[in-house]
C-alpha positions as CSV (number, residue, x, y, z in Angstrom):
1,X,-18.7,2.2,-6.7
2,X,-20.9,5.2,-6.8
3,X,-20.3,7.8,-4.1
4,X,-23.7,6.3,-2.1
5,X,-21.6,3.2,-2.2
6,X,-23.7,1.0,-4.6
7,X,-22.0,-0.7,-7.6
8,X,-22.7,0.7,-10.7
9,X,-21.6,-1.2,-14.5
10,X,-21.6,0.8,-17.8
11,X,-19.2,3.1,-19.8
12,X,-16.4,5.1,-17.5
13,X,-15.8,9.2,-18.2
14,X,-14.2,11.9,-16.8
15,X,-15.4,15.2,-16.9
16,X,-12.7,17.8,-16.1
17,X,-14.4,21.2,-16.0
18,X,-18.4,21.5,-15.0
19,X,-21.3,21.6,-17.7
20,X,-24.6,23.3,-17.5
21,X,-26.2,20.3,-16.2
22,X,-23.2,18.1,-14.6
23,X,-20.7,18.5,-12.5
24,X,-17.2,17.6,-13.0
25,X,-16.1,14.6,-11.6
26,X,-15.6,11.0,-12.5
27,X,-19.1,8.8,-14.3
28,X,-20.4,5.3,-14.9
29,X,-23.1,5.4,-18.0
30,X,-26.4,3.7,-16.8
31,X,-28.3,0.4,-18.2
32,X,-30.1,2.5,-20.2
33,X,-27.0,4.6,-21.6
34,X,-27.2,7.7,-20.1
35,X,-24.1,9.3,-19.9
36,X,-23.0,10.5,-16.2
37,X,-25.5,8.6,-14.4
38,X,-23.6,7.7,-11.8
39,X,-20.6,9.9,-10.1
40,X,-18.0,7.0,-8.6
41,X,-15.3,7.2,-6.9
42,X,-12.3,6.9,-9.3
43,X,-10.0,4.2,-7.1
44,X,-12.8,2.1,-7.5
45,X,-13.6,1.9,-11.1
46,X,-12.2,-1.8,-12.1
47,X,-11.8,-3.1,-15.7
48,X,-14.4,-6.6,-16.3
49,X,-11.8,-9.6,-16.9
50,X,-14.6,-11.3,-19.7
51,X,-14.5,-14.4,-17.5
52,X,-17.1,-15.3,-14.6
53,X,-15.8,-17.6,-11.9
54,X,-17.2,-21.1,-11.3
55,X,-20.5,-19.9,-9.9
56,X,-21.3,-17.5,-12.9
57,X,-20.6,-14.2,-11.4
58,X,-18.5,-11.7,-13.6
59,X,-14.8,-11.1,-12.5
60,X,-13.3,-7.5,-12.3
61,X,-10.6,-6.0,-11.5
62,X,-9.6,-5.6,-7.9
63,X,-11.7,-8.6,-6.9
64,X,-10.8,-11.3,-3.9
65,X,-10.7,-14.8,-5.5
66,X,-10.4,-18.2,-4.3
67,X,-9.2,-20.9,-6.0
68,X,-8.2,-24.9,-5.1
69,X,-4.5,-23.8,-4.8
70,X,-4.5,-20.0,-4.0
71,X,-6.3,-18.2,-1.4
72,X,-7.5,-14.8,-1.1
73,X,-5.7,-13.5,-4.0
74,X,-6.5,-10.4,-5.8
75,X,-7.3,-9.4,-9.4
76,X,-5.0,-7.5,-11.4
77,X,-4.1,-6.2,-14.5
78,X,-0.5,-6.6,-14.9
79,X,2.3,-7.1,-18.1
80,X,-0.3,-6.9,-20.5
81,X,-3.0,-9.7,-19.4
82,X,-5.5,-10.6,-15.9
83,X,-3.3,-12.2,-13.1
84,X,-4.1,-12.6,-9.7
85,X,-1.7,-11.9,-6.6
86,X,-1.1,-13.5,-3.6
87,X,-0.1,-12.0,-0.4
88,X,3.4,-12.7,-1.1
89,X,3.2,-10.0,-4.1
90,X,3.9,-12.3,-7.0
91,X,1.9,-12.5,-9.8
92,X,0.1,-15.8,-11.6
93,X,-1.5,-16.1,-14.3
94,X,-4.9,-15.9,-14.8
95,X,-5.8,-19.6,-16.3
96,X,-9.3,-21.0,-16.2
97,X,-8.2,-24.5,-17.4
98,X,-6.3,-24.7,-14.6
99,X,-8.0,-23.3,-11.6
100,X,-11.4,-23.1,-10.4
101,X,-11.9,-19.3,-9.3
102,X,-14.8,-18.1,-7.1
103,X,-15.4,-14.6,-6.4
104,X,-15.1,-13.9,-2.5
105,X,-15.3,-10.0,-2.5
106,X,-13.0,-6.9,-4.1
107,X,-10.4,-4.8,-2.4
108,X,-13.2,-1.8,-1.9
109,X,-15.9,-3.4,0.1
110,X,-15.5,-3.4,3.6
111,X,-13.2,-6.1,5.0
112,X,-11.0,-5.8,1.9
113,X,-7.8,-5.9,2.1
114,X,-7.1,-2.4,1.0
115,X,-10.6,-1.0,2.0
């Protein structure tokens, strides 16, 4: 999430000291490529999964999914692959054969779980 609070998708960089031109601080790269497009705020940068849930939208990191069995789970990437965890902190595995997942938010929008 950029600091005005939109999303923003593209190539993630960190800048430690300032430049002529840019600040330091943490980037997103724009649709067109531009390096430090967008300044975001770093807790909210969140890794794309490659998979989209059953209504085609992308799945990222830190996303609130639903699925037949699980409720309200969250996102993460844990031992080396994309699980999702339920409130009672254990981890499953992130299967699309098995469940049907549909994006219902992320952990940095308002009404998140840890927003």
């Amino acid at each position: 999430m950029n600091i005005n609070g939109d999303w923003a998708c593209g190539n993630y960089a960190v800048l430690n000291r300032d430049y002529s031109t840019v600040k330091k601080g943490h980037y997103i790269s724009n649709k067109g490529g531009a390096p430090f497009a967008y300044m975001v705020r770093p807790e909210s940068v969140g890794q794309f999964t490659g998979l989209k849930d059953k209504n085609g939208v992308e799945i990222y990191e830190g996303d609130r999914v639903n699925s037949g069995y699980f409720k309200d789970c969250i996102v993460v990437f844990w031992n080396s692959g994309w699980h999702f965890k339920s409130d009672a902190h254990s981890h499953h595995s992130f299967n699309t054969a098995k469940h049907s997942f549909e994006v219902i938010g992320n952990i940095h929008e308002k009404g998140g779980k840890d927003a």
